[in-house]
FIMILO-639059 format. One line per field, with one value per residue (C-alpha): x, z, y; residue in three letters; residue number from 1. Coordinates in steps of 0.2 Angstrom, whole numbers, plus 5000, padded with zeros to 4 digits. Each point is the difference from the previous one (the first is absolute). Layout:
<sites>
u = X	...
w = Z	...
v = Y	...
rest = ALA	...
nr = NUM	...
</sites>
This chain:
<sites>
u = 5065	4987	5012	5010	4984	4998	5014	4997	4996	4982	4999	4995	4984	4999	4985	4994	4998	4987	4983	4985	4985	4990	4985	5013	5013	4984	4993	5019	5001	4983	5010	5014	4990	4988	5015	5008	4985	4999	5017	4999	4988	5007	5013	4989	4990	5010	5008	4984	4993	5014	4999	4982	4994	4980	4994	4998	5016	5010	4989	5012	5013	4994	4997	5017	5009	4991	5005	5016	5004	4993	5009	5016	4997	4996	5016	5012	4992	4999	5015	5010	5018	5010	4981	4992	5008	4985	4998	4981	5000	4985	5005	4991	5001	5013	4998	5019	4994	4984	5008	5012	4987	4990	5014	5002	4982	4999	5015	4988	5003	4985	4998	5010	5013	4999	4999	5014	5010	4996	5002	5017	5007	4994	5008	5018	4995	4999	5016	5009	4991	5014	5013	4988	5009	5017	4991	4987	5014	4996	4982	5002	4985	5006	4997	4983	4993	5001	4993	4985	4995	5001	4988	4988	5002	4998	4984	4991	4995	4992	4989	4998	4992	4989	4992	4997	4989	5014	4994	5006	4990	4981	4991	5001	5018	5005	4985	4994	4992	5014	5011	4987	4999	5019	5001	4987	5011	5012	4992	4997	5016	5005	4987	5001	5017	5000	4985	4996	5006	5018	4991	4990	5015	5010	4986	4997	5003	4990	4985	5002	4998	4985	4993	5001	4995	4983	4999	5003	4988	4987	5004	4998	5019	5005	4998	4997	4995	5014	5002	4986	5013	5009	5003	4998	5012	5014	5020	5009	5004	5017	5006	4982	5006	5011	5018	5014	5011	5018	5004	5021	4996	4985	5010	5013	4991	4990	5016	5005	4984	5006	5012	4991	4988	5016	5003	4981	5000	5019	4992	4985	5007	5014	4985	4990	5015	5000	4984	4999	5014	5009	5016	5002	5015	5005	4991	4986	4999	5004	4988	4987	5004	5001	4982	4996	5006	4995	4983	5003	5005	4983	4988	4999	4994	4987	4997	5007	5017	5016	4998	5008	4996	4987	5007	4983	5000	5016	4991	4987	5012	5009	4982	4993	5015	4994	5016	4994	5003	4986	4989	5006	4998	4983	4997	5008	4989	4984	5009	5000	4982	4995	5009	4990	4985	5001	4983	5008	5013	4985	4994	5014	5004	4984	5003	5000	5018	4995	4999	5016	5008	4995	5008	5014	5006	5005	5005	5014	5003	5004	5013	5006	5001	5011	5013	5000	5002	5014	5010	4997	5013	5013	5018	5000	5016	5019	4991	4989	4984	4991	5005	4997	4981	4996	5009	4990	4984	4997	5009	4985	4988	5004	4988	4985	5000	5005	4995	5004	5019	5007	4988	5015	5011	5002	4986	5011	5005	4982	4995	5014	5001	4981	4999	5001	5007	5012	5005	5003	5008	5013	5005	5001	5009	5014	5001	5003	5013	5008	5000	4999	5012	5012	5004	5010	4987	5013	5003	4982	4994	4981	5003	5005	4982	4988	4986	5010	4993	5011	5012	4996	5004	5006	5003	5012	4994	5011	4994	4981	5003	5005	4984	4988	4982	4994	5017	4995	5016	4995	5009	5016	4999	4991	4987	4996	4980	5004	5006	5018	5013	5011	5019	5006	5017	5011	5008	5016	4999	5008	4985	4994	4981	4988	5005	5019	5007	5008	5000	5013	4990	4986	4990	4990	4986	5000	4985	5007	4990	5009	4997	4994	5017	4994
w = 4932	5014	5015	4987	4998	5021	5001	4988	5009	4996	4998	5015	4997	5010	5013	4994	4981	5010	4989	5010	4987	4993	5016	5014	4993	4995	5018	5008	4988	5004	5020	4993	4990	5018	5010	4990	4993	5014	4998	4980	4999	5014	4992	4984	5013	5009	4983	4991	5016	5001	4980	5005	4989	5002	5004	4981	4995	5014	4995	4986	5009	5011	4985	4992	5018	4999	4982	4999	5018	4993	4982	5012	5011	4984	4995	5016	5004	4982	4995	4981	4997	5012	5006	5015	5016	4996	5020	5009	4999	5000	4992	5002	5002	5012	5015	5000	4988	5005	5011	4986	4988	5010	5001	4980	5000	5015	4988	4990	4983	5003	4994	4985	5007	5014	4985	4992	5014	5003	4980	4999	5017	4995	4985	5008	5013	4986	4995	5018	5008	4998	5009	5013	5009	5000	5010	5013	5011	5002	5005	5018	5012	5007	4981	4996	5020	4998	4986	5000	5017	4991	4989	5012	5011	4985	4995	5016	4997	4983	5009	5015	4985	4993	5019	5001	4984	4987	4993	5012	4993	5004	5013	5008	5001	5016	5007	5013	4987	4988	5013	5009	4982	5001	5015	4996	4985	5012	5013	4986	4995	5018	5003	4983	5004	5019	4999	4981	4996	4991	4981	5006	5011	4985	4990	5015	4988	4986	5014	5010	4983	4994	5019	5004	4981	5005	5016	4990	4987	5012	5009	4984	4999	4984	4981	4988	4984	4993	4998	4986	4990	4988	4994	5010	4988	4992	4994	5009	4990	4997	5007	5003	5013	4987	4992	5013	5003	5004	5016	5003	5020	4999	4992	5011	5014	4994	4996	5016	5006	4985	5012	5015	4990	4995	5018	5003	4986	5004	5018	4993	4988	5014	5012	4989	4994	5017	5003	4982	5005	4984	4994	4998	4992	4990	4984	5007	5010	4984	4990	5013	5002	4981	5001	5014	4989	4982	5010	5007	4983	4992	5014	4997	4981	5010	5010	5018	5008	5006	5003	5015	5010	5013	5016	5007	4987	5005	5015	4993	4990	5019	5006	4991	4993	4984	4989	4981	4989	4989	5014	5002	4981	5002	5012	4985	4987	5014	5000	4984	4998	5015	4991	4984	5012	5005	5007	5013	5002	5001	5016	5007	4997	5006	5017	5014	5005	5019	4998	4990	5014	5012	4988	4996	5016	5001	4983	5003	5017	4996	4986	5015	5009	4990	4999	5017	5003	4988	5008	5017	4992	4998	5007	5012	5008	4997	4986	4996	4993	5013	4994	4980	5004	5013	4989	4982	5009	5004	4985	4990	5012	4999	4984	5007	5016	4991	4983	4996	5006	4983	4994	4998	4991	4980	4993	4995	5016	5007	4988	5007	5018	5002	5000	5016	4995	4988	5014	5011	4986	4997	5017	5006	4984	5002	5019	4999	4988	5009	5016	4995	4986	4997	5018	5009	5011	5014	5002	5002	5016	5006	5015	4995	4999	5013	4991	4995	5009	5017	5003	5014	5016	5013	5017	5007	5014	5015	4999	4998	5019	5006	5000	5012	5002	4995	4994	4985	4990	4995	4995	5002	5017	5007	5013	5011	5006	5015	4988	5006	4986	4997	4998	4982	5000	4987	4994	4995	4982	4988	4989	4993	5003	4989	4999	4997	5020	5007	5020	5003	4993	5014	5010	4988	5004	4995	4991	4984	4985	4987	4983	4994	4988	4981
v = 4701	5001	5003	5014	5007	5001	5008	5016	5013	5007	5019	5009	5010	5016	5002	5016	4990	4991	4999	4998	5000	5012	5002	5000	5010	5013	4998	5002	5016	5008	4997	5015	5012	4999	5003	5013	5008	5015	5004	5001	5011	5013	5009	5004	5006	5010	5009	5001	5011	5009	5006	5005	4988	4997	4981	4997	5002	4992	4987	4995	5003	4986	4988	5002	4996	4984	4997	5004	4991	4987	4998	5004	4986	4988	5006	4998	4982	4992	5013	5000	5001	5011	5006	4993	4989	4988	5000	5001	5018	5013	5017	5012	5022	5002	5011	5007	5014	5006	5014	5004	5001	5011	5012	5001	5004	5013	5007	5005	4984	4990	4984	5003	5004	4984	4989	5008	4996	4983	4995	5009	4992	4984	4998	5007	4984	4987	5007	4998	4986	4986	5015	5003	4983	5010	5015	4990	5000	5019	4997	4987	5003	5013	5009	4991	5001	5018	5001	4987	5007	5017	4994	4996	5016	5009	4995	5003	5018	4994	4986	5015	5008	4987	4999	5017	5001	5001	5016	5015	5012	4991	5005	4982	5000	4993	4998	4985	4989	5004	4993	4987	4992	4997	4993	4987	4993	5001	4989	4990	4995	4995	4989	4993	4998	4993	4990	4996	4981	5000	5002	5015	5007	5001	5010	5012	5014	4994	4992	5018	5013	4990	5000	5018	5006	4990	5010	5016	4998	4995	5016	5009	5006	4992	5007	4987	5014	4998	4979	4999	5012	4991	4984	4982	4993	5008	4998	5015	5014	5004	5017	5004	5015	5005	4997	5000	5016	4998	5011	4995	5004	4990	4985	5000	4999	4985	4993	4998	4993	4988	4992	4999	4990	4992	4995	4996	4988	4992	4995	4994	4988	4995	4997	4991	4989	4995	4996	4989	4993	5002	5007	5019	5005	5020	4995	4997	5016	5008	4993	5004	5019	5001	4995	5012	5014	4994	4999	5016	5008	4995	5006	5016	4999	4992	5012	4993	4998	4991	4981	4988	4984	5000	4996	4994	4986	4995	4996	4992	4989	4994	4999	4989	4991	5000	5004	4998	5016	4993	5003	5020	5000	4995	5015	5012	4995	5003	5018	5002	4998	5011	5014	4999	5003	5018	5001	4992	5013	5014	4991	5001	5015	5004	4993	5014	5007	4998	4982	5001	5009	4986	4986	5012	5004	4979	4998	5016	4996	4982	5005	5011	4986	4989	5013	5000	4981	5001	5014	4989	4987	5014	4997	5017	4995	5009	5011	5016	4992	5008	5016	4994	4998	5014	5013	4988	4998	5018	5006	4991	5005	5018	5003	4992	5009	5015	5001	5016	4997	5000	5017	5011	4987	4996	4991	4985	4998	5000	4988	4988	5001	5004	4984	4991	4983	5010	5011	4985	4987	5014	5003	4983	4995	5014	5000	4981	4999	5014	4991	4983	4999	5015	5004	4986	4993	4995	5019	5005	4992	5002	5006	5015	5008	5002	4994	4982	4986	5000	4988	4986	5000	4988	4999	4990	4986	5005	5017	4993	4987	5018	5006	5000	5002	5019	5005	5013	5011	5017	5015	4992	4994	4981	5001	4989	4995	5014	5014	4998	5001	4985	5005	4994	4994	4998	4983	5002	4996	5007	5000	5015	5006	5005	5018	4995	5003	4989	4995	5011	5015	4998	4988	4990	4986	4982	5000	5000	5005	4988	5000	4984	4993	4996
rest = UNK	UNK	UNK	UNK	UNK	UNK	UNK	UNK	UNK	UNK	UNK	UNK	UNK	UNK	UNK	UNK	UNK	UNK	UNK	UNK	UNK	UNK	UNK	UNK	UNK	UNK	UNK	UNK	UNK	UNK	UNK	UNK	UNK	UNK	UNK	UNK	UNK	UNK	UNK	UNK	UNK	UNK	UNK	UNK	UNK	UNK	UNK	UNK	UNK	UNK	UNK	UNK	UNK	UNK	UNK	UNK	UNK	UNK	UNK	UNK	UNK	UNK	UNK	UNK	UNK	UNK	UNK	UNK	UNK	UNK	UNK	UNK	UNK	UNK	UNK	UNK	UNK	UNK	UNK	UNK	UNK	UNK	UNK	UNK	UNK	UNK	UNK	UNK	UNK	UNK	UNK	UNK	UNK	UNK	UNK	UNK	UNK	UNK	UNK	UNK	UNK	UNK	UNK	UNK	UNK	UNK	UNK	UNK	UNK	UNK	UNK	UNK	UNK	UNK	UNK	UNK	UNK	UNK	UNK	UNK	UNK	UNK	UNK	UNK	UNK	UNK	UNK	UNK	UNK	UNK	UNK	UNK	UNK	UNK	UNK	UNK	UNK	UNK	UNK	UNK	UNK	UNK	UNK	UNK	UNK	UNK	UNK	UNK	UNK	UNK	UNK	UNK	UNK	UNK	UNK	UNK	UNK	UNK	UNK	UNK	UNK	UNK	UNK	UNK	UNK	UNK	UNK	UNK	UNK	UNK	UNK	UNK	UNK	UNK	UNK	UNK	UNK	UNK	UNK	UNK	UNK	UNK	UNK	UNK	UNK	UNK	UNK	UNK	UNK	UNK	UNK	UNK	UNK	UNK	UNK	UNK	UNK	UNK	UNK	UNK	UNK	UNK	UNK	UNK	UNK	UNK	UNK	UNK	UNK	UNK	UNK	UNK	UNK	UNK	UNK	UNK	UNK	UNK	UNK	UNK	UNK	UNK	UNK	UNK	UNK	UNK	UNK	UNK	UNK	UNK	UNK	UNK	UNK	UNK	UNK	UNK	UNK	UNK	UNK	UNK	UNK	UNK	UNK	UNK	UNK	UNK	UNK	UNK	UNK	UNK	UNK	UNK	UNK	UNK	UNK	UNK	UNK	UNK	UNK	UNK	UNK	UNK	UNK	UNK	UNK	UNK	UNK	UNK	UNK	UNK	UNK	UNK	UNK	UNK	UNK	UNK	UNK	UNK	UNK	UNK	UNK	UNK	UNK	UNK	UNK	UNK	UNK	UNK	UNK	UNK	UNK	UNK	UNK	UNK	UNK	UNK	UNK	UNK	UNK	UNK	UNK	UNK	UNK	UNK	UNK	UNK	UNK	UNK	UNK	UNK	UNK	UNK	UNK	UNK	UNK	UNK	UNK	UNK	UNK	UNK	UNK	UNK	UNK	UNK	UNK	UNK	UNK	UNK	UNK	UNK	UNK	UNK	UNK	UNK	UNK	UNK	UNK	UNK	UNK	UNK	UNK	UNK	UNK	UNK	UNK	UNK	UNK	UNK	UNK	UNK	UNK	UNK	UNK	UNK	UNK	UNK	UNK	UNK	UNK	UNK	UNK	UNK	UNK	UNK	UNK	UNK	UNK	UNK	UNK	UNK	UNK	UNK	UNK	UNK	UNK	UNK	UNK	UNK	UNK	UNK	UNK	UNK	UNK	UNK	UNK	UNK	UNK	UNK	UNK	UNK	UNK	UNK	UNK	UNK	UNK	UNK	UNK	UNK	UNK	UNK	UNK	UNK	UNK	UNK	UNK	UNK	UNK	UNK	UNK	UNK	UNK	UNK	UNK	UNK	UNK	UNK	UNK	UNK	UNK	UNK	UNK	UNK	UNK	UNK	UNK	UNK	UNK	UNK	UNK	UNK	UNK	UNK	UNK	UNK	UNK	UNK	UNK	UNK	UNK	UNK	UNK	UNK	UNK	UNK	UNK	UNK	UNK	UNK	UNK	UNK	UNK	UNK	UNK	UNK	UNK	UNK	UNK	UNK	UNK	UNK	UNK	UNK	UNK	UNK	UNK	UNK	UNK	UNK	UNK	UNK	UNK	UNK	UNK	UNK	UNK	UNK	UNK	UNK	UNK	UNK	UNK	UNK	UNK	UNK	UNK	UNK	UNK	UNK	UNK	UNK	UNK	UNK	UNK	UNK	UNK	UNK	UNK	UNK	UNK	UNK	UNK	UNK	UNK	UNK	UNK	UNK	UNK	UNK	UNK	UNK	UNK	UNK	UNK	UNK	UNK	UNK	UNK	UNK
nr = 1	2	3	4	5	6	7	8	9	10	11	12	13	14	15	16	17	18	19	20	21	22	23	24	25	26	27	28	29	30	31	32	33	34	35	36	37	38	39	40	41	42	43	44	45	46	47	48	49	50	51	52	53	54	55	56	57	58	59	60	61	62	63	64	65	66	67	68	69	70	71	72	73	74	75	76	77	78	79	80	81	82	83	84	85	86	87	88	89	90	91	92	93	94	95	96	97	98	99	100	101	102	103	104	105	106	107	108	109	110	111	112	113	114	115	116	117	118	119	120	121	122	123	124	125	126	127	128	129	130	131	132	133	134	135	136	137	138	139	140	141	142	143	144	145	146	147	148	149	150	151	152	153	154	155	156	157	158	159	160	161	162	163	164	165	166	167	168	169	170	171	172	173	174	175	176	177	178	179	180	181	182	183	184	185	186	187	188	189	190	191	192	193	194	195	196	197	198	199	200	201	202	203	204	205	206	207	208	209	210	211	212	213	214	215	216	217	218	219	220	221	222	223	224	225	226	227	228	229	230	231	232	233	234	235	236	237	238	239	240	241	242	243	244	245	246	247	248	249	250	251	252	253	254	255	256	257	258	259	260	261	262	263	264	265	266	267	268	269	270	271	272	273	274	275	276	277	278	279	280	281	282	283	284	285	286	287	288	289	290	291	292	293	294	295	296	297	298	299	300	301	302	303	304	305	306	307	308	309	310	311	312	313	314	315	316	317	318	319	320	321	322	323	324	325	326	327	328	329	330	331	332	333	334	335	336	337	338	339	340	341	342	343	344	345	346	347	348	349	350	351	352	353	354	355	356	357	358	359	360	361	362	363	364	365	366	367	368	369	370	371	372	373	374	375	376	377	378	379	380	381	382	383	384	385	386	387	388	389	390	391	392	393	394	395	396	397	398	399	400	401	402	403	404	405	406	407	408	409	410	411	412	413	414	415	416	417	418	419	420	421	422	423	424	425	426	427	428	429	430	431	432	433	434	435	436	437	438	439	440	441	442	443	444	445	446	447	448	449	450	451	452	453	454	455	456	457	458	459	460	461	462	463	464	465	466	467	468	469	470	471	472	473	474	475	476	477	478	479	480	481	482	483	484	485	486	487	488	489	490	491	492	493	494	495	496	497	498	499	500	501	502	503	504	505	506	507	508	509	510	511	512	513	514	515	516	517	518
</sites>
């Protein structure tokens, strides 16, 4: 009986089921809300100061961020039938819809009309999240470089703003302390960053907001009036900016902001499968962007927006190699209970827009960033995906640096394409099925722009042991070091040159500029 019983196999427990106790799986926790505190708290930020909304009221904004992220990430860690990849993964406000969001509101919606959008789009992502596999085939990195890198780039004006005053029409507004203030926080970030020991490095954001708020206040440039207003503690009040209005432009651009949340999410829970070391399969992914939408669905009744994976805590998680989702659950239930503090959102909501402009200007340009690193990995050879993110990136870029491009179109339309990361998602999307997909590739060859990365050239060694010292080849003709021209001779091959003669056209040299065979 004994050896049978040896050789039954025992059931293999997965590493993120891992249970590490009650005080270190807090502690862990407390590590992730730390490191994803600066960016959960931005993009209520950014929308509440672009509704016009005094510190007060962003206030709760702030504090249902925090809730909901954190009844989200309860969720996607612990997780319920067909919700939740019970994976180590923080959710929190994502950053793909800040820019959209803005749009809906400079088209005159408000906040109603943002929440309206993000409920509605939501609830049709519930709905297609187990299809969204059939169609990620549409969104390689050539799609989702463009568009995180968009999402960055698009941002920058709104941290710009933040360190000029945030209010254009006070009289301070651009002004050298303005300005000076951002560049403290700044500074701070960077040397938090280069010189801080690895916990404080990765709290740079946190560590360099509370660091330059201290400076500000002691420098008499911060408000606190409006902090002692309101409750210390309270539940978030459902619809408290008022019941959601259904614009059909508004929704469908946050719909497509749906799926590059979709995307975000996917190489989140890929990326973090890798790291756990445990097996990530379709269901899973389902499961996981089900609760990124059920999530998503639910925000806006309290009063905030869609819902995805930090990618900084998927860091922290290959850091620190600590793999258990109990531990990230743990960090969900400390978010939860810093959103029933809105007190807490008043301060910082109450923090200066300089020193936000500092901070912002690394939090936006390391989104920027990312998307950059991933287009880096892009196969540029035999193809136009040159062309796909020139012609997306400066399609998406066109309402930031001109925002008044779309004035004289339909309303719909400016609500849609307004929208940098719409603008860019959509181009990148169509020019890449075009290109990639319904064009046979083998008949589109890279080299036929002048902007695709040139093919390499070789010469061949005979021609190199002919050279001598000084020899130089300009205009057509080789030099020596005297300024004497070297008579080209032809070789006799049959070979065509670049231009398509052939040694009987012409004399021809035999420096060849050969294409590199793929």
């Amino acid at each position: 009986m004994n050896g049978k019983a040896k050789e039954r196999p025992e059931r293999t427990k997965r590493p993120e089921d891992e249970w590490l106790g009650i005080g270190r799986s807090l502690f862990y926790g407390l590590q992730h809300v730390f490191a994803m505190y600066g960016g959960i708290i931005a993009p209520p930020l950014v929308v509440g100061l672009a509704a016009g909304l005094p510190a007060a009221e962003v206030g709760p904004l702030i504090a249902c961020a925090l809730f909901i992220g954190g009844l989200a990430t309860i969720l996607q860690t612990i997780g319920v039938p067909f919700f939740g990849a019970q994976l180590p993964l923080v959710q929190g406000v994502s950053f793909s819809g800040v820019a959209t969001m803005i749009a809906i509101l400079q088209g005159g919606g408000g906040l109603p009309a943002v929440f309206g959008a993000v409920l509605a789009a939501s609830v049709i992502g519930v709905v297609i999240a187990p299809f969204f596999a059939m169609i990620v085939r549409f969104f390689p990195p050539v799609v989702t470089g463009v568009v995180i890198t968009t999402v960055g780039l698009s941002l920058i004006p709104v941290t710009a703003n933040w360190a000029m005053g945030g209010d254009s029409s006070a009289e301070d507004y651009g002004d050298v302390a303005n300005l000076g203030l951002a560049a403290i926080s700044l500074l701070a970030v960077v040397l938090l960053t280069k010189f801080g020991a690895a916990a404080i490095s990765r709290m740079s954001i946190l560590l360099a907001l509370i660091v330059s708020t201290v400076i500000a206040a002691l420098l008499g440039r911060m408000d606190l009036s409006d902090v002692s207003e309101g409750d210390i503690v309270a539940l978030p009040t459902p619809f408290a900016f008022g019941t959601p209005t259904f614009e059909i432009a508004a929704i469908i651009s946050m719909l497509i902001v749906v799926f590059v949340v979709f995307t975000e999410a996917t190489a989140q829970i890929l990326a973090i499968g890798d790291i756990v070391e445990t097996k990530v399969d379709s269901k899973r992914i389902a499961a996981g962007l089900r609760a990124d939408m059920l999530s998503s669905a639910v925000a806006p009744v309290f009063n905030t927006f869609a819902q995805t994976a930090f990618a900084q805590n998927v860091g922290l998680v290959a850091i620190t190699r600590v793999k258990s989702r109990f531990v990230v659950a743990a960090g969900g239930i400390v978010l939860v209970v810093l959103g029933l503090l809105p007190v807490l959102g008043r301060v910082v909501a109450a923090i200066p827009p300089p020193v936000l402009g500092g901070v912002g200007l690394v939090l936006f340009g390391s989104v920027a960033a990312s998307g950059i690193a991933i287009l880096a990995k892009v196969d540029y050879r035999d193809n136009l995906n040159l062309i796909i993110i020139a012609i997306s990136l400066g399609f998406g870029l066109l309402p930031v640096l001109q925002p008044t491009i779309y004035s004289a179109l339909p309303s719909w339309f400016q609500v849609i394409f307004q929208s940098a990361i719409i603008s860019a998602t959509v181009m990148s999307v169509l020019l890449n099925l075009v290109f990639n997909h319904l064009l046979n590739r083998s008949n589109v060859k890279g080299d036929r722009s002048v902007v695709v990365a040139a093919a390499e050239r070789t010469v061949p060694d005979h021609v190199l042991a002919a050279l001598m010292e000084g020899d130089s080849f300009s205009r057509g003709r080789l030099i020596d070091a005297t300024g004497a021209e070297v008579l080209v001779t032809t070789t006799g091959s049959s070979r065509s040159t670049e231009n398509g003669s052939t040694p009987g056209d012409g004399p021809r040299s035999d420096v060849q500029h050969d294409e590199r065979e793929r």
